[in-house]
C-alpha positions in Angstrom: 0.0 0.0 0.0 1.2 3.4 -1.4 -1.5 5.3 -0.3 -3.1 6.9 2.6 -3.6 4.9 5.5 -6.0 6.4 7.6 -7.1 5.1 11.6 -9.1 6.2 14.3 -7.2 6.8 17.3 -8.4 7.8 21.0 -5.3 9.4 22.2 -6.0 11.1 25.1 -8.7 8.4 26.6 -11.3 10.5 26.2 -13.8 8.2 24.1 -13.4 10.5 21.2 -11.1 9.3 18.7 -8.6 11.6 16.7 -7.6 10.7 13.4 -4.2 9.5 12.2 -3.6 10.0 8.7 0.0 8.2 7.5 1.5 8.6 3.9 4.7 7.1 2.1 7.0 9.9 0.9 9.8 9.0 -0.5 10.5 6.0 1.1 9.6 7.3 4.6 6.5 6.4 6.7 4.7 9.9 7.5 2.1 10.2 10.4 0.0 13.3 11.2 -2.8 13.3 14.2 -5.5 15.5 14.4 -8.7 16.2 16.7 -12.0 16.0 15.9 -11.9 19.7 15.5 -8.9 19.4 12.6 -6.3 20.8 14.6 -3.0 18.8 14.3 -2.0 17.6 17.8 1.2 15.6 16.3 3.3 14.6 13.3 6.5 12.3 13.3 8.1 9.9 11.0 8.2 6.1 11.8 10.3 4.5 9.1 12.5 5.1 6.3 13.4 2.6 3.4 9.7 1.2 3.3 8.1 -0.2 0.4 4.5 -0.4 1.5 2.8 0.2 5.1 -0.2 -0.5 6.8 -1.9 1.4 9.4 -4.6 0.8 12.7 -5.1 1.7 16.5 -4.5 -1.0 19.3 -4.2 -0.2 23.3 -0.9 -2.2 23.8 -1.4 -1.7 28.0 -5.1 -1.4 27.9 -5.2 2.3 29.7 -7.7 3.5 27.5 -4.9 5.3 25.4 -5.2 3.7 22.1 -1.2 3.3 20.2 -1.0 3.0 16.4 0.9 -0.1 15.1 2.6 0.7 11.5 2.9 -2.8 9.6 5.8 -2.5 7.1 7.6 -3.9 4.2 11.2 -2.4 3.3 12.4 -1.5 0.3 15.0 -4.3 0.1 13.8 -7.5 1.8 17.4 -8.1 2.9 17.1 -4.2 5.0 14.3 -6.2 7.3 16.0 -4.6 10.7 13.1 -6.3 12.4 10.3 -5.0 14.0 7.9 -5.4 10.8 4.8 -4.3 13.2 5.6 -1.3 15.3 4.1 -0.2 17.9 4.4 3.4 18.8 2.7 6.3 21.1 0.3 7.6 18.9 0.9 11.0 20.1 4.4 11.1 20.1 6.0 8.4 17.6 8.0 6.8 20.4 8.6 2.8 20.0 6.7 1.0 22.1 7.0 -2.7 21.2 7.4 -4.5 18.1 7.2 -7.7 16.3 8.3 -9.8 13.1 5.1 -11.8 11.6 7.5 -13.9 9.0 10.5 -14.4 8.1 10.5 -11.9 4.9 7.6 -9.9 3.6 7.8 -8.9 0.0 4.5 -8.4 -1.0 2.0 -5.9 0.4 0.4 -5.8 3.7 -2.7 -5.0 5.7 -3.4 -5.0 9.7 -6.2 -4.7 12.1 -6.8 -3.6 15.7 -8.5 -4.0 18.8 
């Protein structure tokens, strides 16, 4: 996926979600938040070298604060650093926890959260 990947994201708790809006440019895994008023409350880069992403909301420590996990596929399968499914603070960027779902991924990719 080249595109827009778009997810609904609580992150304040608040049962109101924000929207998180990622795009590939250039190789590089873009990620804006907004409100529900359309104010940007954040915007970070995940990844560099990435082929195709994926994008959704999960609450990795169940505090009501939802995180967005970025699913990716480098440019090169042999870059693979690990960490094909990110986890980060959807406010902030920061890493939170990661995971490799196979061996290599090549082909494109889609996720899902809670």
């Amino acid at each position: 996926r080249t595109g827009a990947q778009v997810a609904a994201v609580n992150t304040n708790g608040d049962a109101r979600s924000e929207i998180a809006i990622g795009i590939l440019d250039g190789g590089v895994v873009r990620v804006k938040v907004f409100n529900n008023g359309g104010v940007q409350q954040a915007s970070y880069n995940v990844r560099s070298g990435v082929k195709s992403f994926a994008m959704s909301k999960i609450d990795i420590n169940r505090d009501g604060v939802e995180d967005l996990q970025v699913a990716i596929i480098p440019t090169t399968p042999s870059a693979n650093t690990g960490n094909q499914v990110r986890i980060i603070d959807s406010l902030t960027g920061a890493f939170l926890d990661g995971y490799d779902a196979f061996a290599s991924l090549t082909g494109g990719i889609s996720i899902d959260g809670n």
